[in-house]
BAZAMAR-486736 format. One line per 5 residues: number of its first residue (from 0); their letters; for each residue x, y, z of N, C-alpha, C, O. Coordinates in steps of 0.05 Angstrom, whole numbers, m for minus. Layout:
N
NUM	A	X/Y/Z/X/Y/Z/X/Y/Z/X/Y/Z; ...
END
This chain:
349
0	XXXXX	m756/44/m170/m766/69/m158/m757/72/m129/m754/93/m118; m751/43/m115/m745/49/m81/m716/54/m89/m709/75/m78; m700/44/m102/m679/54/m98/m666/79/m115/m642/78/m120; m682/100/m123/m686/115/m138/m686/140/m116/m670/159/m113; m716/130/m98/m719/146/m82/m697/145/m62/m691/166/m50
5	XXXXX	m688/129/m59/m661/117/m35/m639/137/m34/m631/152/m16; m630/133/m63/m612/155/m84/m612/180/m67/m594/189/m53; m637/188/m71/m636/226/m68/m644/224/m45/m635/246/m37; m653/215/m27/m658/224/4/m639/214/21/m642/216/45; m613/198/9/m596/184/20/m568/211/20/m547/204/10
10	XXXXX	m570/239/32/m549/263/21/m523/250/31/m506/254/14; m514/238/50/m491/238/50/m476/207/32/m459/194/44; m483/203/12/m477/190/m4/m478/201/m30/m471/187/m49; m487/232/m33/m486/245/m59/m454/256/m57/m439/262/m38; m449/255/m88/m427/263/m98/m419/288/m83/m434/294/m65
15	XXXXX	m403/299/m86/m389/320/m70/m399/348/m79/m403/367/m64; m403/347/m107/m410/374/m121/m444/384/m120/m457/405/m122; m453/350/m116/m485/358/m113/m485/361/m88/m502/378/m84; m474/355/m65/m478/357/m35/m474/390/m29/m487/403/m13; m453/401/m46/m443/431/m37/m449/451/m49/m446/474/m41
20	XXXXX	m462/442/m78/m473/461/m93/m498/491/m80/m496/515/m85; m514/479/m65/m528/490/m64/m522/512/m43/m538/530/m41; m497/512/m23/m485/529/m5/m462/542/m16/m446/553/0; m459/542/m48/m424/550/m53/m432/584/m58/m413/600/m59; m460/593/m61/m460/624/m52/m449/637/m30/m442/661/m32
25	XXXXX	m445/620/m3/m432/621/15/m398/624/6/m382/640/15; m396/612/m5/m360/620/m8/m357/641/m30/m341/659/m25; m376/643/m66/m374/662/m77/m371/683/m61/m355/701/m68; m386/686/m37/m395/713/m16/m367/721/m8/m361/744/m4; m344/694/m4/m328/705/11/m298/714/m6/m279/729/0
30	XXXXX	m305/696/m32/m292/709/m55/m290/739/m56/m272/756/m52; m322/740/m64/m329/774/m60/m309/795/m44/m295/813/m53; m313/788/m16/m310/807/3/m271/813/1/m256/832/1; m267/781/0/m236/781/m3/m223/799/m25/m202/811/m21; m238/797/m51/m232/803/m75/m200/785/m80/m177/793/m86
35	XXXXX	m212/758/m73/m197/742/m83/m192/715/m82/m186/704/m61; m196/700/m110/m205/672/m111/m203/654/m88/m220/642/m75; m176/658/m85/m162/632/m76/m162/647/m43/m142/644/m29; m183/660/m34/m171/679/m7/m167/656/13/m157/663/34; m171/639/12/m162/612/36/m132/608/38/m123/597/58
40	XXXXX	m118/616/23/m80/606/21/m72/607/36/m57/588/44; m78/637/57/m67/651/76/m78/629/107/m67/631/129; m97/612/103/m99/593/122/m79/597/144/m74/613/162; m70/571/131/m45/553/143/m17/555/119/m12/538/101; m3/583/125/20/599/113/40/570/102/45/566/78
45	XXXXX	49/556/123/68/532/116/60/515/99/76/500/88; 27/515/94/25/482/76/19/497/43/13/521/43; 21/486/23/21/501/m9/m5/496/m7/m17/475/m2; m14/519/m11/m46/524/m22/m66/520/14/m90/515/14; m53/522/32/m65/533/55/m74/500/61/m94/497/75
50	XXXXX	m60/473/50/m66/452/54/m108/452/40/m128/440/49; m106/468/20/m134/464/9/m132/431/m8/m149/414/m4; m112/429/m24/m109/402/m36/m80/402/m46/m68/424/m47; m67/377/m54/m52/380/m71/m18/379/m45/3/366/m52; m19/392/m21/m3/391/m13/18/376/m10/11/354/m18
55	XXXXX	43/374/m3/58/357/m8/55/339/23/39/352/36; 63/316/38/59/303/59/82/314/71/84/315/96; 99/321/58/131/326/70/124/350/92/124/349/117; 120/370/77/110/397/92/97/391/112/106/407/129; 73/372/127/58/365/149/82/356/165/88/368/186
60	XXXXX	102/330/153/118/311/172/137/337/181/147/337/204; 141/354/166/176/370/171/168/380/195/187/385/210; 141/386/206/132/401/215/124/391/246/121/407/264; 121/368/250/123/358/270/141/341/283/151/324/269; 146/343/305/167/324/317/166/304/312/144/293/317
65	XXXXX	188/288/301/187/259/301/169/240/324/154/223/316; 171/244/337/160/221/357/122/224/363/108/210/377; 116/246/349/94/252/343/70/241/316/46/246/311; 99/218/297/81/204/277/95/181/274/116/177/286; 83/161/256/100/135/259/126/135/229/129/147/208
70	XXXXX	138/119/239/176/122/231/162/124/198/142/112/193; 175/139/178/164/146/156/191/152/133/208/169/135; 187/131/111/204/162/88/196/151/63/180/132/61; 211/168/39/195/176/18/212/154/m5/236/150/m3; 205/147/m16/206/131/m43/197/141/m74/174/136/m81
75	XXXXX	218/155/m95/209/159/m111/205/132/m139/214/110/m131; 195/131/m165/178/120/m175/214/99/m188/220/75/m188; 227/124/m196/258/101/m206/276/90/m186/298/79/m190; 263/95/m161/279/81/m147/286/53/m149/267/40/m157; 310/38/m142/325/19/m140/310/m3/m118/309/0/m94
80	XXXXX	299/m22/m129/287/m36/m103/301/m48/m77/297/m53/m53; 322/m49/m95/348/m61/m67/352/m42/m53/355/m45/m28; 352/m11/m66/355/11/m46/325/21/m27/320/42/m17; 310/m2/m28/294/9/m17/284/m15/11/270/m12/31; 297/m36/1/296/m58/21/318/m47/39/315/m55/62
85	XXXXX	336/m34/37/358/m27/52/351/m6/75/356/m6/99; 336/15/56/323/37/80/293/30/95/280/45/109; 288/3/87/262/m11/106/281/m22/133/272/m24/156; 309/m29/124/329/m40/147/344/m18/161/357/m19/182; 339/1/147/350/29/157/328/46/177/333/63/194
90	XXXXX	309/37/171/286/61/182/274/38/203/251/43/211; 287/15/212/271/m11/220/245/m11/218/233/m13/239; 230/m11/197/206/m11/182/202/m47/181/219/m63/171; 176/m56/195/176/m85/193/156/m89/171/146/m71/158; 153/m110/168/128/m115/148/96/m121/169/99/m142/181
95	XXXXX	77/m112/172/74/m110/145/66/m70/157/63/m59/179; 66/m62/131/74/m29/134/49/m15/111/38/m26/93; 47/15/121/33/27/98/46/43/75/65/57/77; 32/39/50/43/60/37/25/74/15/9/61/1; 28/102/12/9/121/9/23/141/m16/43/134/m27
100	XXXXX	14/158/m21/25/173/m45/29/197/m25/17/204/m5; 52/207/m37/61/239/m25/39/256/m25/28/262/m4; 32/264/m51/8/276/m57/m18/260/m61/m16/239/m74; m36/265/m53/m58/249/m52/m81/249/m25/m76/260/m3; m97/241/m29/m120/244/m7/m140/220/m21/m137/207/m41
105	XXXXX	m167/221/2/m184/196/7/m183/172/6/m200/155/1; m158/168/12/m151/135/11/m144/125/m13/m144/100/m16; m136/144/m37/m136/142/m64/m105/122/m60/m87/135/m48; m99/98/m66/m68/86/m76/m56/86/m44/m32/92/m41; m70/79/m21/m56/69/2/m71/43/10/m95/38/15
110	XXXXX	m50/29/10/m41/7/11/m26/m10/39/m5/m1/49; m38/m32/49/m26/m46/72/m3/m63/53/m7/m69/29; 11/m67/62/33/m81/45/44/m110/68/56/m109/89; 37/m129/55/44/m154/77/70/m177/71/76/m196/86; 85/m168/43/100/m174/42/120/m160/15/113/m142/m1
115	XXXXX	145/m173/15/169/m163/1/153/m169/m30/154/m152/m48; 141/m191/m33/127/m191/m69/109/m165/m69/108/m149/m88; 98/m164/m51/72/m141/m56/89/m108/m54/80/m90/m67; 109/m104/m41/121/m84/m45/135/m77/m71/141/m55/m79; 139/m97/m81/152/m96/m112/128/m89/m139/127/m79/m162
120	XXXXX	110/m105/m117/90/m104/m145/76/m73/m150/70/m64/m172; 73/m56/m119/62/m34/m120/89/m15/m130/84/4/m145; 107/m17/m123/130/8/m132/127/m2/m168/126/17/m184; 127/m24/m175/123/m27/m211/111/m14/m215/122/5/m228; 78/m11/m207/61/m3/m216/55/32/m202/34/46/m202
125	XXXXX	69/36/m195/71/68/m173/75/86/m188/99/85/m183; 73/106/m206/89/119/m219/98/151/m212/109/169/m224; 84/149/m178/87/184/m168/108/167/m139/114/144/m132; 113/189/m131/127/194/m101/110/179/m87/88/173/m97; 115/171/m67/102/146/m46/114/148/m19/138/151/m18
130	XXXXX	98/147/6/100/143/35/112/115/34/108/100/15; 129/107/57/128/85/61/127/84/97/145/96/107; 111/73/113/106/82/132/98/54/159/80/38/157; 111/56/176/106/31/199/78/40/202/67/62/205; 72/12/199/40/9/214/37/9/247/47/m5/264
135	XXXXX	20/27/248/14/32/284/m8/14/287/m26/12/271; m6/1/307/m24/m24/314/m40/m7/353/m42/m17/375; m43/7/347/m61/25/360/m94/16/360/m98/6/338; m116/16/375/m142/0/377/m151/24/356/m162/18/334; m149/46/361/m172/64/355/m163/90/339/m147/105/349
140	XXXXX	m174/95/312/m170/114/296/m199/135/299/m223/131/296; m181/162/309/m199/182/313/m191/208/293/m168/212/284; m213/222/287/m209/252/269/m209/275/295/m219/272/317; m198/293/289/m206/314/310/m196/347/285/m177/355/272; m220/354/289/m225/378/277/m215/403/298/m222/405/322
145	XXXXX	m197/423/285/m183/443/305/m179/464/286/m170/466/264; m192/484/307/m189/510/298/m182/530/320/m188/530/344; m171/543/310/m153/569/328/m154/603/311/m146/602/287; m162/623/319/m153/643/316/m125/646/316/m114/637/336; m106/657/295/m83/666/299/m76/682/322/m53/679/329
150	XXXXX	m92/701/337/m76/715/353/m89/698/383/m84/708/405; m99/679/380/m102/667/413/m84/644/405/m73/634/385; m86/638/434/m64/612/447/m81/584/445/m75/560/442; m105/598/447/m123/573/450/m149/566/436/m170/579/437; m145/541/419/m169/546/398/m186/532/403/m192/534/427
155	XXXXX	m207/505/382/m229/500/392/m227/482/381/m215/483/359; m242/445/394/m241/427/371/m273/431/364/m287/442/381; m282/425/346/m311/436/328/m317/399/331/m336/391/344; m300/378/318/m308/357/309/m294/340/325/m273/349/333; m302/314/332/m286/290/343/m297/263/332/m322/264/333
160	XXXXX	m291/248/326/m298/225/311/m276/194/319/m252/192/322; m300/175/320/m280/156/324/m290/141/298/m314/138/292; m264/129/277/m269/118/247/m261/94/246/m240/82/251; m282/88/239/m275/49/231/m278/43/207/m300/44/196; m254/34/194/m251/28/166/m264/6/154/m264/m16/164
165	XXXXX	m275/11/136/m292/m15/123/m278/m39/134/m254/m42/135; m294/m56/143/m299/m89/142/m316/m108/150/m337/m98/159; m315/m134/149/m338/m150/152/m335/m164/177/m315/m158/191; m352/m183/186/m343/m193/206/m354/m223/195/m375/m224/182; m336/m249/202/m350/m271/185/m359/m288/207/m346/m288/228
170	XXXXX	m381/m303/205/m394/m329/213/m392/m353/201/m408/m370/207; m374/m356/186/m362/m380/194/m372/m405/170/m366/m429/170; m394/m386/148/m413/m395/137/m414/m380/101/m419/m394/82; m408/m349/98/m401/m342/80/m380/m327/75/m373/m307/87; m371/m337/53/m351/m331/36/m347/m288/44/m362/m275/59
175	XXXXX	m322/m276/30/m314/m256/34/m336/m239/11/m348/m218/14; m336/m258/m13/m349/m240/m37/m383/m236/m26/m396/m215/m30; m394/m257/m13/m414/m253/0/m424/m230/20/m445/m218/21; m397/m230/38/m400/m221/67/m397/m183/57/m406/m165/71; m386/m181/35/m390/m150/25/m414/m155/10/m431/m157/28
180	XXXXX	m424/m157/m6/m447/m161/m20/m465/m159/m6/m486/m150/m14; m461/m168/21/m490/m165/38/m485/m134/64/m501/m119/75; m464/m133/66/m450/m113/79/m464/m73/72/m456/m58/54; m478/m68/86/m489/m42/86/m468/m23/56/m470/m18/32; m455/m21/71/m436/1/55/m416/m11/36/m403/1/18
185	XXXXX	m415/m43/42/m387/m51/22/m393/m58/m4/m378/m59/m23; m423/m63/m3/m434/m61/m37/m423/m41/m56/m413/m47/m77; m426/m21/m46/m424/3/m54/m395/m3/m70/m396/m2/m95; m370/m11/m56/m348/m13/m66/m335/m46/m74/m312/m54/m74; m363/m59/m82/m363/m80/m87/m336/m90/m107/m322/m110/m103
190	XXXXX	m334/m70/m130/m314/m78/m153/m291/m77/m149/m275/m92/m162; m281/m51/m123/m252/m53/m113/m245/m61/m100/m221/m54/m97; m258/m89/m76/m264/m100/m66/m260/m125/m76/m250/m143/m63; m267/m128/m102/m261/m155/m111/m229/m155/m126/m214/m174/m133; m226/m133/m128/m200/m127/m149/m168/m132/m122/m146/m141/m126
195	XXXXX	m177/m123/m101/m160/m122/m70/m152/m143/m62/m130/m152/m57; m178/m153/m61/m185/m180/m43/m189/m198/m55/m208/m212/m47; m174/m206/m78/m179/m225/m108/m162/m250/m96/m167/m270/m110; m148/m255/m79/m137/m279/m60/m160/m303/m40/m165/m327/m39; m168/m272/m27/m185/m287/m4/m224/m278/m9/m243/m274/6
200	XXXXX	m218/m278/m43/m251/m272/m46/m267/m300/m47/m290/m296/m52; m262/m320/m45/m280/m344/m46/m278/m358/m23/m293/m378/m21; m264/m353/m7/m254/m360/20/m279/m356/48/m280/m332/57; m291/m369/58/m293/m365/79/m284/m358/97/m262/m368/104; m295/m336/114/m287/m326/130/m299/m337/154/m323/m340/155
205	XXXXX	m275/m346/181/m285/m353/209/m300/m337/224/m295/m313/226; m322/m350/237/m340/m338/252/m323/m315/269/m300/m317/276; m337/m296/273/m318/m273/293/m302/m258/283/m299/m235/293; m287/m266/260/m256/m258/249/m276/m231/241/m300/m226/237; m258/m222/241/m254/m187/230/m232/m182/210/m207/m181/214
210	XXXXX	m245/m179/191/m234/m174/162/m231/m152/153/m251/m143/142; m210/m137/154/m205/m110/141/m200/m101/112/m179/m104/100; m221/m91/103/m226/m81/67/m213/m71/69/m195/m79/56; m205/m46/84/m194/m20/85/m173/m10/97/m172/m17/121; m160/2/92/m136/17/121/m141/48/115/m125/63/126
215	XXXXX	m158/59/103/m166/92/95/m192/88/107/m210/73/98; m191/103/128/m214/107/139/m231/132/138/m239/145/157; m235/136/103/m246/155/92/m273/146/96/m275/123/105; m295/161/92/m323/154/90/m334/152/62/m354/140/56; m314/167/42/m322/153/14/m307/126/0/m306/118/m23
220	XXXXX	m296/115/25/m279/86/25/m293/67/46/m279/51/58; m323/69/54/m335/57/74/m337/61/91/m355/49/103; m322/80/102/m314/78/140/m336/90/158/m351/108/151; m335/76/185/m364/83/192/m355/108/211/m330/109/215; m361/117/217/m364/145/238/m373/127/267/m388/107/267
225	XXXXX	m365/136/283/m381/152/311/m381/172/330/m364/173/347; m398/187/329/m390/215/344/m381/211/372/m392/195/387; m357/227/380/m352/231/407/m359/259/411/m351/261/435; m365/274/408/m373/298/415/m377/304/442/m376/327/448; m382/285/460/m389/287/483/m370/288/500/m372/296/523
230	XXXXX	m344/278/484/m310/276/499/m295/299/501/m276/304/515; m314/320/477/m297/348/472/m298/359/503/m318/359/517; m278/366/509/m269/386/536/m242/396/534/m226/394/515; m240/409/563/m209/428/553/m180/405/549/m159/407/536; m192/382/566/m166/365/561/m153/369/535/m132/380/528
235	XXXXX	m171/356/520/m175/346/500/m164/364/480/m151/358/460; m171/390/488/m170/424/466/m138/429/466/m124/438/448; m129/419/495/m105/430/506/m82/419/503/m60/429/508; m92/384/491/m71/364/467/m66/383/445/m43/389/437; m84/391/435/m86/399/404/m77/428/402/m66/436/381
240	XXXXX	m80/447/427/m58/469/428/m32/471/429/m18/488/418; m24/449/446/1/449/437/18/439/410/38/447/400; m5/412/402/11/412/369/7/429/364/25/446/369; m11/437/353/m18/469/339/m2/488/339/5/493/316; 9/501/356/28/515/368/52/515/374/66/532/384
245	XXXXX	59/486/366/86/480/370/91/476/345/113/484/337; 71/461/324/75/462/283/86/493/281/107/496/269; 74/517/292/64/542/287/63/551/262/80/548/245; 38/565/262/17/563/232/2/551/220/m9/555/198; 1/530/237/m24/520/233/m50/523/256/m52/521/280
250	XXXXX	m71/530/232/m98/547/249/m124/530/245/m143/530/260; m121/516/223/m146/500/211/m141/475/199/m126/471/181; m154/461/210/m149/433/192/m156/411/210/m156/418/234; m164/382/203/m165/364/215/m137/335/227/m125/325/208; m131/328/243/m110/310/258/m123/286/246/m147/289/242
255	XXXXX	m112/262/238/m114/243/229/m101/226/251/m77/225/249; m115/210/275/m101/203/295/m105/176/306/m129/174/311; m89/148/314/m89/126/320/m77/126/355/m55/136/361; m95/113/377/m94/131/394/m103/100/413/m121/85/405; m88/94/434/m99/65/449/m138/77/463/m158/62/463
260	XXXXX	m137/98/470/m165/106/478/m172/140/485/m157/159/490; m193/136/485/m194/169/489/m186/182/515/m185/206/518; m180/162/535/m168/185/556/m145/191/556/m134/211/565; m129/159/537/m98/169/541/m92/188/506/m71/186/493; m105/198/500/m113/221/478/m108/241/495/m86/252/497
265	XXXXX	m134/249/511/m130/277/531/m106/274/550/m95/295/558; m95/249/559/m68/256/569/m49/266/553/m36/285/562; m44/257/529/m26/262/507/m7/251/511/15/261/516; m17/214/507/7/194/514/m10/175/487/m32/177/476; 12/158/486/m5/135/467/m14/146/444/m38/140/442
270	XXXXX	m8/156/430/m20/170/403/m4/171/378/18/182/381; m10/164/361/9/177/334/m7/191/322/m32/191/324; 14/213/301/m16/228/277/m4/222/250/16/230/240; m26/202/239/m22/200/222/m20/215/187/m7/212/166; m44/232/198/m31/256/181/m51/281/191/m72/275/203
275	XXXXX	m44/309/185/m64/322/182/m71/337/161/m56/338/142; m97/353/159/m105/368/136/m113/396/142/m120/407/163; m109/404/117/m117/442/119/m135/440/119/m151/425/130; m137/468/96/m160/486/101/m176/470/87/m199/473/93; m169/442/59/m180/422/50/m204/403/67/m223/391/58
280	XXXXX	m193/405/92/m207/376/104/m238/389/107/m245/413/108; m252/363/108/m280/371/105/m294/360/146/m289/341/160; m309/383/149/m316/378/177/m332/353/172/m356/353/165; m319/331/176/m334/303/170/m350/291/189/m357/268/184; m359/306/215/m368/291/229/m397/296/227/m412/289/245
285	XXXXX	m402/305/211/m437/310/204/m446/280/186/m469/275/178; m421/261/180/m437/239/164/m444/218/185/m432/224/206; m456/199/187/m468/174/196/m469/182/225/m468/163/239; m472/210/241/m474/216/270/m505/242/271/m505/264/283; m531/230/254/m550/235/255/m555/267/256/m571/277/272
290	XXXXX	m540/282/237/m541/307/221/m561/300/202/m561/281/187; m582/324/207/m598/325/183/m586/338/154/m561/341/153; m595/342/138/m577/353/106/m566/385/126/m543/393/130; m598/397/136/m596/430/140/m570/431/162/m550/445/162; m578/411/181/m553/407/203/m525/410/201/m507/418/216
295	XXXXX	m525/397/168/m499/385/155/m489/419/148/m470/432/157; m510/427/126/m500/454/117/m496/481/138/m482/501/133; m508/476/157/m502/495/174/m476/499/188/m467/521/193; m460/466/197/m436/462/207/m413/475/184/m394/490/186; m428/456/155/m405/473/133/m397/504/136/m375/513/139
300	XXXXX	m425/519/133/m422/549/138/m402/557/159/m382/572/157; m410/544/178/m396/553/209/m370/543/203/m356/546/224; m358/534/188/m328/525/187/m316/544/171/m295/555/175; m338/548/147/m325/568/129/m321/589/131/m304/601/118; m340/604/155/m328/635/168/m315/632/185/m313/651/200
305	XXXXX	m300/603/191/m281/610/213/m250/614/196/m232/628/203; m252/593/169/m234/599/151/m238/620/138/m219/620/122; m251/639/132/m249/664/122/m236/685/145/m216/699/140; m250/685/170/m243/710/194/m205/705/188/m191/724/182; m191/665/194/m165/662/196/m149/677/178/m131/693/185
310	XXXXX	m163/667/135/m148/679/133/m145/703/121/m128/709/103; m164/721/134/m166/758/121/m146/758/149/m124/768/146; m152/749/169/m128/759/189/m95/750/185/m78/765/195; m90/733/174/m74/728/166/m54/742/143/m30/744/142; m76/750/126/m74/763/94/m65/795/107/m45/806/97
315	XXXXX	m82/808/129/m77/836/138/m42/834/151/m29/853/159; m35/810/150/m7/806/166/16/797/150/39/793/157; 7/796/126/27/800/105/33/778/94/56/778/84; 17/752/91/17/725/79/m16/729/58/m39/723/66; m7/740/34/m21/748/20/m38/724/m2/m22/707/m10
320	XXXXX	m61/720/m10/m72/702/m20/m49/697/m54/m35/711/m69; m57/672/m51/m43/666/m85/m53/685/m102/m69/703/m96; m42/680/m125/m46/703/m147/m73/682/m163/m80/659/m158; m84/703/m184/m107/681/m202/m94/660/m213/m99/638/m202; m79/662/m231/m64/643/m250/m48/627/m236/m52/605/m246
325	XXXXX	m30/625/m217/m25/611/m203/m34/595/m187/m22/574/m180; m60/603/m179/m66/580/m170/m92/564/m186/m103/543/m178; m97/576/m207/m107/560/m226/m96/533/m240/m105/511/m246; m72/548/m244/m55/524/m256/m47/497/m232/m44/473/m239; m44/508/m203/m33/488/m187/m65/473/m187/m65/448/m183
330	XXXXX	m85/485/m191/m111/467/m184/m112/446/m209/m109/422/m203; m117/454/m238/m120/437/m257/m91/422/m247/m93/398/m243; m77/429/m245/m52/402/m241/m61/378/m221/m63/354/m222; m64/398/m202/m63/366/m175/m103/356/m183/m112/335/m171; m119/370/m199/m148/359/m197/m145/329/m220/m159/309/m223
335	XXXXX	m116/341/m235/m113/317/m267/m101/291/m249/m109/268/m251; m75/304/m229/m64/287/m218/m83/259/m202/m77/235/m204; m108/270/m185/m128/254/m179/m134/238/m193/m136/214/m187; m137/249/m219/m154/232/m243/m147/207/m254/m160/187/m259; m125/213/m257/m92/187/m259/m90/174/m237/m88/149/m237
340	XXXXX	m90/186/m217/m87/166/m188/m109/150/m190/m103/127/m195; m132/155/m189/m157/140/m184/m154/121/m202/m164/100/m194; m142/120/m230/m141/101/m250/m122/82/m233/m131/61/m224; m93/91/m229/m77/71/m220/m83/55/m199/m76/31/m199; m96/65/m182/m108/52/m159/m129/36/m165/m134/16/m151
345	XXXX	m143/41/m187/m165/6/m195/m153/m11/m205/m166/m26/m220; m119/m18/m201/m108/m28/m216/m95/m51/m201/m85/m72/m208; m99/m38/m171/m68/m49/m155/m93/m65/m135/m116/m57/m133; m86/m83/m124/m97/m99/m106/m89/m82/m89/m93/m85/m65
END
């Protein structure tokens, strides 16, 4: 019964469909007004489907200057493994490196890769397009939520977050299978956890050491939140205007960013982005930064008429929403494609 009750008063741990259900009159509304499903497309014009899901990663990278993310390229599923050890020597990609699916989101099939066996073993088992990507050894991974009106210069960050990816910290005393087992949130992902970390699961872990479950510093992959909200100022607004503005067309979406600290953030030194998201990304800083449920839904609302005002203004400018059937079909595709990913990914350490 306590953990029953745990269950339902615990909202940001409910599934996605029970968390939004009860506010999706809010978007029917804007269906309505649009008179048209998919009226978000018109977002962010450059990414497919206004970066709602499904997008390709290519379209984000093309889009920003190189020196603005870490050294990156693409690997498809028949590729040649010798031809791929060659462009890790080509792209000076060291070990150990990330690698992620082209298409994909929540940390679904990304992977720290620490050596030449484990890169073989995930391209076997890979069967879509794949990132292959230098790891930034940066202290601190932050989200920053940005929004802009199309016809101003200068938009607004709504969210700031600093994300710490699942891990444990050991004493020196229990084991790894333990130290999640007792671990707040790593229960939760207890089984993929054991499936990852199937090397160093009986192993003690040294007092102090810091053990990383994770490199997706999703929150439905463990990761803990902490609000910076207090850091938002114009510095800070005036980083994110110029990416913004220099991608151009992009109006909405969240920065995925590894950054030595937050002042050299607002200088706009020391930073990579590791990726960003459309009109998809979810204003995430309402989880574990003491949002009540109503708190939570009220931020959702307030995001969602800022993505409706973008893209009816957008849509009046001649980047017109997808058609019905079209984008029906691109949704059942990339929602099946998840479905398969998530399989492959309980597969792969």
């Amino acid at each position: 019964m306590k953990n029953l009750f745990h269950k339902i008063t615990n909202w940001e741990a409910w599934p996605f469909k029970i968390l939004y259900t009860p506010i999706s009159i809010f978007w029917l509304w804007y269906i309505i007004k649009s008179r048209a499903v998919w009226f978000f497309t018109p977002s962010n014009p450059k990414l497919t489907f206004g970066g709602m899901e499904g997008e390709p990663k290519k379209e984000m990278y093309d889009l920003l200057p190189k020196e603005l993310y870490p050294t990156t390229f693409n690997v498809m599923p028949g590729d040649d493994f010798d031809g791929i050890k060659i462009k890790l020597k080509q792209y000076q990609i060291i070990y150990p490196f990330i690698v992620k699916p082209e298409v994909g989101g929540q940390g679904i099939l990304l992977r720290k890769i620490d050596s030449e066996e484990a890169l073989k073993s995930y391209h076997a088992k890979m069967p879509w397009e794949y990132i292959v990507q230098q790891l930034v050894h940066y202290p601190m991974e932050v989200s920053v939520f940005y929004i802009r009106h199309p016809k101003d210069t200068t938009g607004t960050v709504t969210g700031f977050l600093h994300k710490i990816p699942l891990q444990v910290i050991g004493d020196g005393k229990h084991t790894l299978e333990e130290l999640v087992k007792h671990h707040p949130k790593g229960d939760k992902h207890f089984e993929a956890m054991k499936i990852k970390h199937a090397d160093n699961w009986h192993i003690v872990i040294a007092a102090g050491e810091v053990y990383k479950l994770s490199y997706a510093a999703n929150h439905n992959r463990g990761a803990q939140f902490i609000d910076l909200k207090e850091h938002i100022d114009d510095k800070l607004v005036k980083v994110f205007d110029k990416i913004s503005l220099d991608i151009n067309d992009f109006f909405y979406g969240r920065y995925d960013i590894m950054c030595t600290s937050v002042e050299d953030l607002k200088a706009g030194k020391n930073f990579t982005i590791l990726e960003y998201n459309g009109c998809g990304a979810e204003p995430n800083h309402f989880y574990d930064t003491g949002y009540t449920l109503m708190g939570a839904y009220k931020e959702i609302i307030k995001h969602w008429r800022a993505l409706y005002t973008i893209s009816k203004y957008n849509a009046s400018q001649g980047v017109k929403p997808w058609g019905l059937q079209k984008g029906r079909k691109f949704l059942t595709y990339t929602r099946q494609l998840m479905v398969d990913m998530k399989a492959v990914d309980a597969t792969i350490e």
